[in-house]
Each structure stands twice: as C-alpha cells, then as structure tokens.
LUMVEX-906343 format. One line per 2 residues: their letters; for each residue z, y, x of N, C-alpha, C. Coordinates in steps of 0.001 Angstrom, whole numbers. Example, Ala and Ser with C-alpha at 12.3 -4.5 7.8 and 13.67 -1.06 7.14 Angstrom:
2
as	7800/-5690/13190/7800/-4500/12300/7800/-3300/13200 | 7080/-2250/12850/7140/-1060/13670/7870/30/12900;
This chain:
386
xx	137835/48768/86455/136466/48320/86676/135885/49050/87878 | 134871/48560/88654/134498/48755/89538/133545/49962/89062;
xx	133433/51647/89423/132638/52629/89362/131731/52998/90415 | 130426/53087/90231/129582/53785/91172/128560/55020/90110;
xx	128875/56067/90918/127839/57669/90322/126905/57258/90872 | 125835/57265/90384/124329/57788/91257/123941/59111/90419;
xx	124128/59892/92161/122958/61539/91430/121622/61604/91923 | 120896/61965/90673/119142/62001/91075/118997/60714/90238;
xx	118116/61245/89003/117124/60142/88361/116127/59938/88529 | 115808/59613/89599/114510/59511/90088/113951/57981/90108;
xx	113001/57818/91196/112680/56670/91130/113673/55584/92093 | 114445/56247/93650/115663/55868/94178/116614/55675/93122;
xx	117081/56658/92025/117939/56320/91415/118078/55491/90468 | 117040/55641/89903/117211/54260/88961/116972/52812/89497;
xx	116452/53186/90434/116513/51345/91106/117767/51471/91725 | 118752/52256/92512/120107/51707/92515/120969/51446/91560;
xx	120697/52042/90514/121761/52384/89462/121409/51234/88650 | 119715/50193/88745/119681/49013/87601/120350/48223/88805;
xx	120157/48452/90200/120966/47344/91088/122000/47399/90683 | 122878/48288/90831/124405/48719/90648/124932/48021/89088;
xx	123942/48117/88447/124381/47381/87108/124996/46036/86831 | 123066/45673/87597/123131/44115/87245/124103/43192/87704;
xx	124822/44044/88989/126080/43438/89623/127507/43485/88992 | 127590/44164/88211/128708/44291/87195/129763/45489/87174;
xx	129324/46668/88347/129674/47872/87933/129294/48689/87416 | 130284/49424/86961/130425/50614/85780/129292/51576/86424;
xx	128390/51811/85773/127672/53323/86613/127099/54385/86049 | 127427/55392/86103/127056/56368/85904/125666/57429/86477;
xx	125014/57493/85547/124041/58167/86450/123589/60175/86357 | 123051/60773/87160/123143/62403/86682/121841/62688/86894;
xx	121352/63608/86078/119771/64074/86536/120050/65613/86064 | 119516/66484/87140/119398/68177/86856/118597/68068/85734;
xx	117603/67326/85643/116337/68025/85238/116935/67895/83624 | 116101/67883/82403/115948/67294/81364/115286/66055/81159;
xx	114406/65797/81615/114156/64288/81593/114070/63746/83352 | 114317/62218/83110/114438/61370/84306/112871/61399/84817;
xx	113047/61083/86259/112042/60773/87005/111618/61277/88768 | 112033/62522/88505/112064/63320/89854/110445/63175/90373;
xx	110544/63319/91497/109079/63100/91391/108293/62146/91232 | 108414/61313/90514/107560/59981/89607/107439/60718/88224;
xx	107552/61718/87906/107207/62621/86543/106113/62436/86271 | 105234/62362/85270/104160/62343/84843/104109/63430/83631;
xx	103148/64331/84137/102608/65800/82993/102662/65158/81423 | 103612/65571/80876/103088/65530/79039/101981/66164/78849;
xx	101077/66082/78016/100042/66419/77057/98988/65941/77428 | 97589/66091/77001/96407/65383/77779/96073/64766/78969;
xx	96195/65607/79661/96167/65237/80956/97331/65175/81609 | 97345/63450/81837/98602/63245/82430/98725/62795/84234;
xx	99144/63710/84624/98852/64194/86490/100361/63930/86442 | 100270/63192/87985/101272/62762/88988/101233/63822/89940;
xx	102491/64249/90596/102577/65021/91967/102117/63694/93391 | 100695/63559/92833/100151/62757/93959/99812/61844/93446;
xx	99281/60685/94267/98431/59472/93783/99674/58761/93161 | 100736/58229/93480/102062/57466/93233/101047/56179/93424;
xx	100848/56057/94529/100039/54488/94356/101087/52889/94386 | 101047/52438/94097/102021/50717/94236/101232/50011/95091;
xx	101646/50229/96031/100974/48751/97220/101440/47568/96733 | 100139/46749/96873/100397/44939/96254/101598/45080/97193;
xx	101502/44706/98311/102274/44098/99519/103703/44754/99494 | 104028/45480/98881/105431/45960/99128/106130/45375/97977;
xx	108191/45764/98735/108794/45031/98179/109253/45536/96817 | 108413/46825/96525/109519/47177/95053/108063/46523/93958;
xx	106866/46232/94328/105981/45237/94010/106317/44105/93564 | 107247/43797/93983/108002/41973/93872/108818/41901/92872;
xx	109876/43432/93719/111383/43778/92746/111045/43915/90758 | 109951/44661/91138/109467/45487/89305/108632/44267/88535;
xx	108053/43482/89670/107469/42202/88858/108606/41085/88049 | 109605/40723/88908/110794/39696/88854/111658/40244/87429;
xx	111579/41905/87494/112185/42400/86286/111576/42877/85459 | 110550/42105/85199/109634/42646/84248/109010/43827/83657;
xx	109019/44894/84643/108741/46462/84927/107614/46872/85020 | 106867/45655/85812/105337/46101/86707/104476/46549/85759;
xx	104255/45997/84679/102667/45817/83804/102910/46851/82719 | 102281/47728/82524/100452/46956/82803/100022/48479/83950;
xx	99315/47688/84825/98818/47991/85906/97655/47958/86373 | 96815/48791/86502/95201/48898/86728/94525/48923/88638;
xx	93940/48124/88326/93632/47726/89602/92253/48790/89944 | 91750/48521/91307/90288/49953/91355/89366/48562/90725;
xx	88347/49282/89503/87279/48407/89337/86502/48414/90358 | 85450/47139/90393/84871/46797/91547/83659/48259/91469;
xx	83153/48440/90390/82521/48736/90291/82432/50312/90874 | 83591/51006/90786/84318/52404/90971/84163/52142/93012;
xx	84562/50878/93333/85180/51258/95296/83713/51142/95694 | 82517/51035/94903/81169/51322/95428/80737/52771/95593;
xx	81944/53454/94989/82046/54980/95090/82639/55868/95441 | 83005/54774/96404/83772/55551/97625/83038/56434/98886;
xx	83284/57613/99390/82377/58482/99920/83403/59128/100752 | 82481/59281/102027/83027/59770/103480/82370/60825/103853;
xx	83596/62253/103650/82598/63249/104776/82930/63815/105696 | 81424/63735/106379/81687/64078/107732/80118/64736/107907;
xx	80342/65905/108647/79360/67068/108994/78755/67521/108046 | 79983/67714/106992/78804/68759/105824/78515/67989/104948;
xx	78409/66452/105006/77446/65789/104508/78647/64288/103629 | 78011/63833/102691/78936/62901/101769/77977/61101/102601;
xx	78620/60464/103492/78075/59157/103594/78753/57921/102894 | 78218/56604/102723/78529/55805/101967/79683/55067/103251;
xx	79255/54781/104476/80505/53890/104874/80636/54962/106277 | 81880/54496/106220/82564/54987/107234/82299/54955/108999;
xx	82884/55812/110001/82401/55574/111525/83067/54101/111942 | 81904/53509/112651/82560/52236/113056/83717/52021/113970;
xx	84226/52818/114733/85409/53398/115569/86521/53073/114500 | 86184/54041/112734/87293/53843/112055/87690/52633/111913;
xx	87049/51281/111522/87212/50474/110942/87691/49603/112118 | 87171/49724/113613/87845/49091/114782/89362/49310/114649;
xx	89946/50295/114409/91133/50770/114641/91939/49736/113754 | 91191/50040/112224/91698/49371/111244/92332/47773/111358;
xx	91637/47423/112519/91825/45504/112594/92355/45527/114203 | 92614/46810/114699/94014/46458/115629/94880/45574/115591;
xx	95703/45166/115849/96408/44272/115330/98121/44709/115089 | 98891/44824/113811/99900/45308/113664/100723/45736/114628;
xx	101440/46507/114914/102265/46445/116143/101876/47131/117418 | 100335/46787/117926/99932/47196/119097/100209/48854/119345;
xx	100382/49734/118024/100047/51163/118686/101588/51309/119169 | 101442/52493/120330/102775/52477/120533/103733/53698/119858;
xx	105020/53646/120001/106038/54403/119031/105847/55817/119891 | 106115/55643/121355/106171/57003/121834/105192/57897/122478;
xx	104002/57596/121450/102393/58433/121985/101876/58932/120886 | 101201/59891/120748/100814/60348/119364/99757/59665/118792;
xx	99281/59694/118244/98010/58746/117459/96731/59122/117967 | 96504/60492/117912/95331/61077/118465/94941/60862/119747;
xx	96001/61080/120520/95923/59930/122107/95392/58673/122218 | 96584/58147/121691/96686/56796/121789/94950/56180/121015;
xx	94428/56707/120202/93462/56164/119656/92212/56447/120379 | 92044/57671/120811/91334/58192/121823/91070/57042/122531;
xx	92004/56437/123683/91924/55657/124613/91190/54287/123704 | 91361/53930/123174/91005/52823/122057/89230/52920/121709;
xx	89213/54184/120866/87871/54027/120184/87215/55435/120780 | 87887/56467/121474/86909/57355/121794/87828/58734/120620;
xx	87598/59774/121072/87764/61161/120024/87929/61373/118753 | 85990/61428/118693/85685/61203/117365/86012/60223/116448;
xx	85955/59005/116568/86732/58049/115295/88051/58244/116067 | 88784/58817/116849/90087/58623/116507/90741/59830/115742;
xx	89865/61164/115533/89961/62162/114658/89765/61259/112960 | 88647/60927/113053/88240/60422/111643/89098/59155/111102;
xx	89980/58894/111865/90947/57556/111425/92053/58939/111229 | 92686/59386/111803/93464/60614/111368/93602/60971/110061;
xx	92336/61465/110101/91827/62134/109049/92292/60993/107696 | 91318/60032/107507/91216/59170/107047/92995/58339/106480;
xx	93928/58460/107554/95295/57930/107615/95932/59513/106376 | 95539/60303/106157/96040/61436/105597/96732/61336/104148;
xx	95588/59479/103750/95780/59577/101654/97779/58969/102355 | 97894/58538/103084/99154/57910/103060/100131/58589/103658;
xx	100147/60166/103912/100619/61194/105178/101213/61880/104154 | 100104/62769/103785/100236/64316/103573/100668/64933/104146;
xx	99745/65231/105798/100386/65800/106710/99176/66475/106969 | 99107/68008/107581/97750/68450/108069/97319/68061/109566;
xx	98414/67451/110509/98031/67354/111929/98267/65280/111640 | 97807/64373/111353/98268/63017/111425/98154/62746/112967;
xx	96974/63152/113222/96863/62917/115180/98162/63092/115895 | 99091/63901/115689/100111/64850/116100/101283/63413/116415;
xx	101289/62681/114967/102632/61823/114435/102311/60454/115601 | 103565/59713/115370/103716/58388/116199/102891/57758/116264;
xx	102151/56919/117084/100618/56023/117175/101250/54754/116031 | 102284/54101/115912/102755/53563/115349/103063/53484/114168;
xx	103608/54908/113546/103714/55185/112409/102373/55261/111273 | 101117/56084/112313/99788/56486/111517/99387/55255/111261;
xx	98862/54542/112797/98424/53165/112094/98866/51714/111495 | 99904/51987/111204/100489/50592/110124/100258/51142/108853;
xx	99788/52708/108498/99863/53111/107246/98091/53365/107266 | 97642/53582/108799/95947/53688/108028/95775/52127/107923;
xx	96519/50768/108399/95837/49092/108345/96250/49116/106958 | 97212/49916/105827/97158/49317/104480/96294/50351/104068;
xx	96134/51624/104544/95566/52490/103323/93668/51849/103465 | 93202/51183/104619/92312/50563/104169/91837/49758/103867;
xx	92894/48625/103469/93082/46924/103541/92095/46897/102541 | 91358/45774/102806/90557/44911/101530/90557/43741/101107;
xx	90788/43312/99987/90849/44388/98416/92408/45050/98779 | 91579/46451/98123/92460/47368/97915/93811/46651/97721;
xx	95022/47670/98611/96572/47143/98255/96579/48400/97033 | 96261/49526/96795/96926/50206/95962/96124/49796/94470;
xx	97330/49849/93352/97322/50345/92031/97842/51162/91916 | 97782/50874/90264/98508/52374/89705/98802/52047/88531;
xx	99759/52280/88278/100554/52350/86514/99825/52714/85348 | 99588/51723/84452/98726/52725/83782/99830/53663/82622;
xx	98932/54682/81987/99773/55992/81825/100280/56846/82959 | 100255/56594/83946/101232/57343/84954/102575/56643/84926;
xx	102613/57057/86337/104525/56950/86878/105325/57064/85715 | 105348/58191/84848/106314/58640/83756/106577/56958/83251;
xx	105571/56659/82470/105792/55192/81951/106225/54079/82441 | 106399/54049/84017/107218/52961/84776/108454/53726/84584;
xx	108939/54896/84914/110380/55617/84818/110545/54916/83423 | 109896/55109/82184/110767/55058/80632/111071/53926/80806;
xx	110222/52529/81099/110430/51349/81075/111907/51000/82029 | 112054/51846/83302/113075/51467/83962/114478/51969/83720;
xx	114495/53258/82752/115307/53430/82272/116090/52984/80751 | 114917/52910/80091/115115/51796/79476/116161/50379/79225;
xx	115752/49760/80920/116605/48936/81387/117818/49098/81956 | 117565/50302/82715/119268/50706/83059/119965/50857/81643;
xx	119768/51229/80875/120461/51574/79616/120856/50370/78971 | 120178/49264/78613/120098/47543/78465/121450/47294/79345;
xx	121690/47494/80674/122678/47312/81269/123996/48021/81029 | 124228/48915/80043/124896/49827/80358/125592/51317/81174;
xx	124578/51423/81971/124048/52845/82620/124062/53816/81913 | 125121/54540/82008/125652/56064/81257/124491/56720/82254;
xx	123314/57681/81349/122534/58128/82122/122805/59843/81392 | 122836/60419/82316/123292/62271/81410/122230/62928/82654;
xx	121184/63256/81304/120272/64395/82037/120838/65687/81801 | 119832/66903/82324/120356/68297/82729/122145/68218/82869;
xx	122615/67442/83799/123952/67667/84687/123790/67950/86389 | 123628/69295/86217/123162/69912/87642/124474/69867/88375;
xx	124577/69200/89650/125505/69068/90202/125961/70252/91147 | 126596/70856/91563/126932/71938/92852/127771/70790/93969;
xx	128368/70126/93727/129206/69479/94461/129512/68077/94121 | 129811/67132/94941/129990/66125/94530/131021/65481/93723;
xx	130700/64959/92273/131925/64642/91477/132950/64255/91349 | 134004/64317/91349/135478/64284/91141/135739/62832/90428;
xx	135048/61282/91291/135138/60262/90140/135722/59393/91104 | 136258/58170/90688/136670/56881/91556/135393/56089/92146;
xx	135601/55523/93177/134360/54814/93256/133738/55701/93792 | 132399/54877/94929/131642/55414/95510/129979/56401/95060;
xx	129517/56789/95771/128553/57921/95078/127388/57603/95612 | 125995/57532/95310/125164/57106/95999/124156/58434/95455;
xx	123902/59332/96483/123230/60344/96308/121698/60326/96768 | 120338/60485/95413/119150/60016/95436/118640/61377/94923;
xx	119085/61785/95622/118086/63107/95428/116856/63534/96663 | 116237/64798/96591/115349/64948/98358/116405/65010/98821;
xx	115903/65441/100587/116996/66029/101724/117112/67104/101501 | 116215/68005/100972/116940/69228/100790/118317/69319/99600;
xx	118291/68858/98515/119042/68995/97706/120582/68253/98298 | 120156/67030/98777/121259/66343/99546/122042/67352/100199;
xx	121288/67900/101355/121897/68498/102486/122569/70017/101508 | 122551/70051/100554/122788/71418/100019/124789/70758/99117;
xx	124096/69386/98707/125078/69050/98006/126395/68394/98602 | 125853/67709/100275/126985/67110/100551/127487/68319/101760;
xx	127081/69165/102114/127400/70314/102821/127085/69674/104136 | 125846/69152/104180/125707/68355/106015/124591/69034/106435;
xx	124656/69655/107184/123637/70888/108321/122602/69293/108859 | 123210/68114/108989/121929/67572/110110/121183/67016/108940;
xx	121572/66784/107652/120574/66003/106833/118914/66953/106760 | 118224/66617/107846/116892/66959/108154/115952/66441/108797;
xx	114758/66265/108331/113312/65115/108709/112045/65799/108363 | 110911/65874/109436/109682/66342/108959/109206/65676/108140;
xx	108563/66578/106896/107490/66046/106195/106433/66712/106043 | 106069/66499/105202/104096/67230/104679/104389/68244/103693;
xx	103028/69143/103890/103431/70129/102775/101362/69843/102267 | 101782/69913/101109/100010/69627/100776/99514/70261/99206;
xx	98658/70724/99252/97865/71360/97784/97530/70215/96823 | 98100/70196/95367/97312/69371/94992/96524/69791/93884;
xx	95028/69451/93625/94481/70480/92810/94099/69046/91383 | 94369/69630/90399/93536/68828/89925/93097/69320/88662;
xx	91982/68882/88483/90702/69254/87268/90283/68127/86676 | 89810/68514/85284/89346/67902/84111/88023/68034/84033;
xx	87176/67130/84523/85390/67099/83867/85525/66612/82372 | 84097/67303/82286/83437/66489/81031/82846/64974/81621;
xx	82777/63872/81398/82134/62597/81877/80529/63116/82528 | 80373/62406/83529/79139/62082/83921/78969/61325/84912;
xx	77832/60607/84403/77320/59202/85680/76865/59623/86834 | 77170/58722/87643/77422/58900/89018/78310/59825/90140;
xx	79353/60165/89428/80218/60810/90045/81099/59931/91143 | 81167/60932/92028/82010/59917/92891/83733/59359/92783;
xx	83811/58044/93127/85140/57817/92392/86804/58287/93802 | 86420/58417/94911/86877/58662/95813/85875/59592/97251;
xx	86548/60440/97462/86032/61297/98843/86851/61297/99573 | 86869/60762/100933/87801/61077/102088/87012/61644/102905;
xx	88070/63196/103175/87442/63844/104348/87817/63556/105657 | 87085/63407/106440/87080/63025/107515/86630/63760/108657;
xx	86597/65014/108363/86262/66401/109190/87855/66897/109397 | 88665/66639/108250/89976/67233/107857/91151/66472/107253;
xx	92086/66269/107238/92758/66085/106198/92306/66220/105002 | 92038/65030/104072/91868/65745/102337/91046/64188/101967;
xx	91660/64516/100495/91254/63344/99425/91080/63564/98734 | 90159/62926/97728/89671/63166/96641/89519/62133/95635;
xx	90301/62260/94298/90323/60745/93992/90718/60948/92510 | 89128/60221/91135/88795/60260/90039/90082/59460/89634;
xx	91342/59478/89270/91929/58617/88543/91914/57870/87196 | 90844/58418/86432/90289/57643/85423/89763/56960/85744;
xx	89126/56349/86501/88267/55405/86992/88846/54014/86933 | 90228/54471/87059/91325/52863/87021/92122/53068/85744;
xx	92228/53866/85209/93086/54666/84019/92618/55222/83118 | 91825/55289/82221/90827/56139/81451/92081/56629/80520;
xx	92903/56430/79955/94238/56780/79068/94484/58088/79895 | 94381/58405/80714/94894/59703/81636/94481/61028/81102;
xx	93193/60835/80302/92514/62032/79611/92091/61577/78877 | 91434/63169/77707/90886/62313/76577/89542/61970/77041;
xx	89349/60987/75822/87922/60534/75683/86689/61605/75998 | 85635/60906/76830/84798/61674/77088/84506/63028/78688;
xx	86097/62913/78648/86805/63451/80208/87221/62766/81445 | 87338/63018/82667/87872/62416/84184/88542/63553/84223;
xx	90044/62916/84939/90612/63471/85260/90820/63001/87015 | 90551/64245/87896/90201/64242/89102/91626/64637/90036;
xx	92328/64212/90750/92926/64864/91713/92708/65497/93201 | 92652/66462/93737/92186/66858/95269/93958/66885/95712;
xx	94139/65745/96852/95705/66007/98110/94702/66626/99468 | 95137/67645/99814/94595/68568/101078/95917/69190/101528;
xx	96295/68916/102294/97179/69253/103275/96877/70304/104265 | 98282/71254/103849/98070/72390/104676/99167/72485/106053;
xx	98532/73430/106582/99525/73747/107789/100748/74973/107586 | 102028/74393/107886/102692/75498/108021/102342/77097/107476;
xx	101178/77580/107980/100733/79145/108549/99378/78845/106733 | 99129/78180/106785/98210/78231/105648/99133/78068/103802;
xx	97906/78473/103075/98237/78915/101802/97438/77721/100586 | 98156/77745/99053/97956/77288/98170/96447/77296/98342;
xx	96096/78695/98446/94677/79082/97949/93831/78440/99231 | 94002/78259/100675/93408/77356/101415/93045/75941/101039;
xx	94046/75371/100434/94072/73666/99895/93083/74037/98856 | 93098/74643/98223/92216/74859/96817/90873/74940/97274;
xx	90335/75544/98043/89120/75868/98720/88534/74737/99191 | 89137/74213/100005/88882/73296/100803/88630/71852/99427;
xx	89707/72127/98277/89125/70881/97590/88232/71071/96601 | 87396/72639/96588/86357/72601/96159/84961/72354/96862;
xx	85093/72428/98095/84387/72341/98764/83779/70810/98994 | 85015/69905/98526/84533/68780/98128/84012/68213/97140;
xx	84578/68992/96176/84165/68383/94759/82620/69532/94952 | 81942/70229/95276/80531/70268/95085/79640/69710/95590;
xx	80204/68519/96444/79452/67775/97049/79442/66162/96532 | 80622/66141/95684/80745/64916/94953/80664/64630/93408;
xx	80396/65942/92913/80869/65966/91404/79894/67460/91519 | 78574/67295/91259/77867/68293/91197/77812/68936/89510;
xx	77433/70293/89991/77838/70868/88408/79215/70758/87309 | 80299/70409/89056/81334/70178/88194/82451/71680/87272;
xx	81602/72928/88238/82477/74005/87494/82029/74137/86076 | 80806/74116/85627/79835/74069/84547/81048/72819/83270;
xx	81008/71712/83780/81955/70609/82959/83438/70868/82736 | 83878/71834/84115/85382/71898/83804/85822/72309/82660;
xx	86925/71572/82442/87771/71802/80603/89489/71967/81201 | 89167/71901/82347/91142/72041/82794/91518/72143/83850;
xx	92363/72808/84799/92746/72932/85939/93673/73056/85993 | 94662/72890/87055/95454/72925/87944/96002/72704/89012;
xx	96830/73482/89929/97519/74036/91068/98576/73893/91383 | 98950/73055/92539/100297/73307/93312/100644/73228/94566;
xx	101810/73364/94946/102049/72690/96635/103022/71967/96206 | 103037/70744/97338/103878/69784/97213/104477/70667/98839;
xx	105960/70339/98397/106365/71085/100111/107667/69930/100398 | 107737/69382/101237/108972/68644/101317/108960/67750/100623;
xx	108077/67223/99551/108099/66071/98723/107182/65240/98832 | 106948/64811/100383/105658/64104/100379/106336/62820/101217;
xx	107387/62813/101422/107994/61477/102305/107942/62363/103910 | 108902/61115/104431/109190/61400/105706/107859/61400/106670;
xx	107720/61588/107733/106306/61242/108872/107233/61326/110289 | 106910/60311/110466/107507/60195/112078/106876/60705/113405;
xx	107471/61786/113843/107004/62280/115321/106972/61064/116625 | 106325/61303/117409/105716/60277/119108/107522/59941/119254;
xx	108036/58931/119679/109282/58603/120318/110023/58449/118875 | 110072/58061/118064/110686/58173/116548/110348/57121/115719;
xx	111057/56732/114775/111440/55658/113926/111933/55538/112737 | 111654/55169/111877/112558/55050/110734/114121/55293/110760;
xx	114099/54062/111731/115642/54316/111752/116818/55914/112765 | 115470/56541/113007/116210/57666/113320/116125/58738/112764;
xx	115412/58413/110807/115973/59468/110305/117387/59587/109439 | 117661/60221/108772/119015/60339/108169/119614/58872/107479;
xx	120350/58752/108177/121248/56737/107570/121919/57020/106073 | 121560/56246/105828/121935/56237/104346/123474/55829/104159;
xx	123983/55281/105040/125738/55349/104935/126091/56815/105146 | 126785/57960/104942/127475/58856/105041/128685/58897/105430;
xx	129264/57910/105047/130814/57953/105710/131833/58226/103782 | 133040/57885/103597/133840/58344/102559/133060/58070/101248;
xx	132896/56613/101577/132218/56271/99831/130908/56540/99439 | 129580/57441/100730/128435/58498/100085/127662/57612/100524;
xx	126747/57638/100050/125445/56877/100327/124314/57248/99662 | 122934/57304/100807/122023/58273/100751/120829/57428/100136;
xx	119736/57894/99322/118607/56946/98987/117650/58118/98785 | 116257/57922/99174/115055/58779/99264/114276/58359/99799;
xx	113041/59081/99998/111648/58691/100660/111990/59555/101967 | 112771/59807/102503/113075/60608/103958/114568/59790/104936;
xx	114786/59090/104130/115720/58320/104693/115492/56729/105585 | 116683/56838/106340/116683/55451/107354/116345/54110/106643;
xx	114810/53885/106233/114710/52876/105402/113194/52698/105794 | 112564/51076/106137/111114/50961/105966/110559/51143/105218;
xx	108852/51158/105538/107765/51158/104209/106768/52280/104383 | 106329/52211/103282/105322/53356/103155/105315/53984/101910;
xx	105164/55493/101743/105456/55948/100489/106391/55761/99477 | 106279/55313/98186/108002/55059/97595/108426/54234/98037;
xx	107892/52926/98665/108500/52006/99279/110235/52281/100181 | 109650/53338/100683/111282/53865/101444/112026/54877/100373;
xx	112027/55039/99621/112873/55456/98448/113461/53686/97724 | 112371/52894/97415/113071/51912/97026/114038/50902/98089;
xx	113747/50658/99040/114295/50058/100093/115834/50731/100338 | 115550/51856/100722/116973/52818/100572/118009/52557/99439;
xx	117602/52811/98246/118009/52693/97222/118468/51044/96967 | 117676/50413/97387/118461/48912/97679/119550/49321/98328;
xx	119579/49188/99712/120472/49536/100847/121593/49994/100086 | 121850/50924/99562/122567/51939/99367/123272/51195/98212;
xx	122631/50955/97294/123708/50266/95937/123655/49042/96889 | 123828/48002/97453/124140/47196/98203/125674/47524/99049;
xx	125765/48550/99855/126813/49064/100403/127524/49480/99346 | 126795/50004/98649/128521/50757/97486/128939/49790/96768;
xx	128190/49167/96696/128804/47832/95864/129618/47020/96995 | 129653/46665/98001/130541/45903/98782/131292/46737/98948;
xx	131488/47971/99673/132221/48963/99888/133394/48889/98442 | 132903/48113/97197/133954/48594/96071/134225/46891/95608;
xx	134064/46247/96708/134522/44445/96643/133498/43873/95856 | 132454/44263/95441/131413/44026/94511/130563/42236/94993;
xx	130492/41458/94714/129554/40901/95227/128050/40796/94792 | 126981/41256/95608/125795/41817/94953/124809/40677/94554;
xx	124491/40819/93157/123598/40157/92799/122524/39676/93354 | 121997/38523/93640/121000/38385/94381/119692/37754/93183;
C-alpha cells in the first residue's frame, strides 16, 4: 500500500494527512505535543485564548476546502452591532473612523504596489507620511511585525485590502481553533489516519514512502539537518485579560501611532468565557531589542482608553510572546515563492505558514499542505483526489 508520514499535528498537518487519506494512502501521522493542534491550540478551562486572533478569511481557499468537508460550522461572524465599535488611535486619543489617506490606500487597486519598494515609501508617494504610517500601522492585525513600513509594498497591501474589506472577511470558530482541530481530526481518523501524539521526533523516520514535514521552520530546519530552511517573521506580545461585562466597551482598537490591536473576542463568541465576562486579547508587536514587558505596557495603555476601569473588573490575565510563530513577512524585492519550497528533494516535503505557498495567515499553511500531500502522493503513483 501506498505510505505517507506526516510530522506536526497541526493545522498543515492535518489538512495533508485528511488529503493524503482521502486519496487512498496509508498515513501516518506524529505530534510532539500531547494533544493535536500546534498552534491552532485553544487554552482548556474558562477562558479559552488562541495564540492570536486565528481569524478565517471568507475569501480564502481553506474557507471553501473546510466548507465542502463539512468542517467549517459553526462560525461567528462580527455582529453588526460590535464593528460600530471599532476605534482608532491616534495622538493619545481613541477616534471613531479612520485617516482618509488610510482608506485611499485601501481601494488601490490589487496589484499596483510594487514587490521591490518598501511600503512606507511606496505609500508615502501615494497618500503622503502620515496615512502611510497609519496604514502600516493599521496592516499590523495581519503582520505581527513591529516595522510593517519596512516589508514589500506588495506584500503589506494585499493584506491591509483584506484586513479592511467590507463586510468584514474575518470570522472565527466558535469555541476556538481547538474545536476546528477536534472536528478535523476527528475526520482524519474516519479515514483511517494512524494519529500518535507525544512522538517527539529527533530525526526523520525510518518508514517507506514519502514524509511530509508540517512542523515551524525552526523545528524543520532542526529535524531535516538543512542550515538554509530560514524566513523572517514577527515576534509579538500577546496579552490577554478577563473583564467583568460592561456596556460600552470597545469591541476593537487599532493603534495607529504603533503597531498593536486590540480585540474583545466575545463579542463574536460569548462561549469563550463565562457568563457575565469578555474575554479581551492585546497582539503588540515588538522589536528585536524590546521585551515581553514592553508589549504588555503598551497594551495597557490601550485598554485604559478603551475599557475604562478595566483593572478594577479584571478576573484573569495573561502573558506571552509569540516569536517565530506569526507566519512568514516578506522583505522589498521578495515573494512567496522565495521562501523555503516545499519539495525537499528524497521523498520530503515541507508544509507551514513560512513556506513557498500563497495567502495570508493560515491560508499559507493550508495551501502548502495541499501542495505537499499533492506531491507525495504523485511522487508514490497516487492519483489525487480531486
């Protein structure tokens, strides 16, 4: 029978490994951790926090893929009522709509920015400094980068024309990510998908058949012994706290002085906490040279301007850095396709959010993860399910 390993249960891996199925090979799958998910994990106990928004753009293709296989639902859209509470700051101060510069940028037209100029330039010439800082800024919920000005004119704005499309492209799972992982594993298992958590790999397994490795780049580059498997990403604080309920809180803050977001996820999810509570996330992106405790600051500094008397309500907190797990970001002269190719050479094949694959956010973990069980499956005479 035709064998394919996938290592990393993540969200790459289990979409190769239900691809790899449905086509009629044997597959095996490995996860270090104890339970599946990687970073699509969702916190057990009350408060259930994502390492980040994990948003689902309507418009993308693992949108289509999770609908067709009955994965998607149930899925919470922003109430209308919540994007009236959306809030922009800039000079100190919380405003209701945004600089008109930003929203020029926004209806550019796909394509126009160019690949080998940085954004902050390139936008400059366009709308002027200031809104081309505050579109930066603003491009950050889809980055997690502290310099976005810095990255490809190309790259920032195809990701600030969805991160401000209207109506909103993003949802969100309700329960959290965790609950799209159970459902999808679930299904790999329906297929026959040998799935073995805590099997920490050192090296690559000793099996027939090709290997499709879905882990980060760091773990990759550790496991297949390859010095070039390397791509910038973001390193960012994410803070998040538990209020007690109260009216008129704001349901989103984008800073626009800085990098940083701010964003009530009960508002689309009330299951996220208990009754009577919001559960709030702050993404603030740091630099290299800066600290946990900088991101933290900085996302209090928002929440007293949006969520007043919110230390008084707090019932829960927590702290982290995301470092390397925020997806790829493309530098001026750079492309998707010139980060790490997901063919390897000798049967390996690569799937992640840092790999030679389009999209935005998991989108290039799922795309990859197509790619990749696609090749190992031909690579092993497979013909792939369509």
């Amino acid at each position: 029978m035709h064998r394919i390993t996938v290592v990393g249960g993540g969200f790459a891996g289990l979409t190769a490994a239900i691809t790899a199925a449905e086509s009629g090979a044997t597959v095996t799958l490995h996860e270090a951790h104890h339970t599946l998910g990687g970073r699509s994990r969702t916190a057990d106990g009350p408060y259930r926090t994502n390492e980040g928004p994990h948003a689902l753009y309507r418009g993308g293709p693992h949108w289509s893929w999770l609908k067709q296989h009955g994965l998607l639902e149930p899925i919470a859209a922003v109430p209308a009522l919540e994007a009236g509470r959306l809030r922009f700051h800039r000079g100190g101060k919380l405003h209701r709509t945004p600089p008109l510069a930003l929203l020029r940028l926004t209806r550019r037209p796909a394509g126009q920015a160019p690949v080998g100029q940085d954004f902050l330039s390139w936008a400059t010439s366009q709308v002027g400094e200031t809104g081309a800082r505050a579109a930066a800024h603003y491009a950050a919920v889809a980055l997690y980068h502290h310099d976005p000005g810095s990255l490809s004119a190309a790259f920032v704005h195809a990701r600030l024309r969805r991160a401000a499309s209207l109506p909103p492209e993003a949802h969100f799972v309700r329960g959290g990510w965790g609950a799209l992982v159970d459902r999808m594993a679930a299904r790999a298992r329906e297929l026959g998908v040998r799935i073995e958590t805590g099997s920490h790999l050192t090296e690559l397994p000793a099996t027939e058949g090709p290997v499709i490795v879905a882990t980060s780049l760091d773990a990759a580059r550790i496991l297949l012994g390859d010095h070039s498997l390397h791509w910038p990403s973001g390193r960012t604080t994410l803070v998040d706290v538990a209020l007690r309920t109260r009216r008129g809180d704001a349901w989103v803050i984008s800073d626009l002085d800085a990098p940083g977001w701010i964003e009530r996820f009960t508002a689309q999810d009330p299951t996220l906490a208990p009754a009577g509570e919001q559960l709030i996330q702050g993404q603030l992106p740091i630099a290299p040279d800066e600290s946990k405790t900088d991101g933290a600051a900085h996302a209090e500094r928002l929440f007293d301007l949006g969520f007043p008397g919110w230390r008084e309500r707090l019932t829960w907190r927590r702290s982290s850095v995301a470092a390397g797990r925020t997806g790829a970001v493309d530098p001026p002269g750079t492309t998707w396709r010139d980060r790490p190719a997901i063919r390897r050479g000798d049967g390996v094949f690569l799937a992640g959010d840092q790999t030679a694959a389009p999209g935005a956010l998991a989108e290039v973990s799922f795309n990859s993860a197509l790619e990749a069980a696609s090749l190992a499956l031909t690579s092993s005479g497979v013909e792939v399910a369509r």
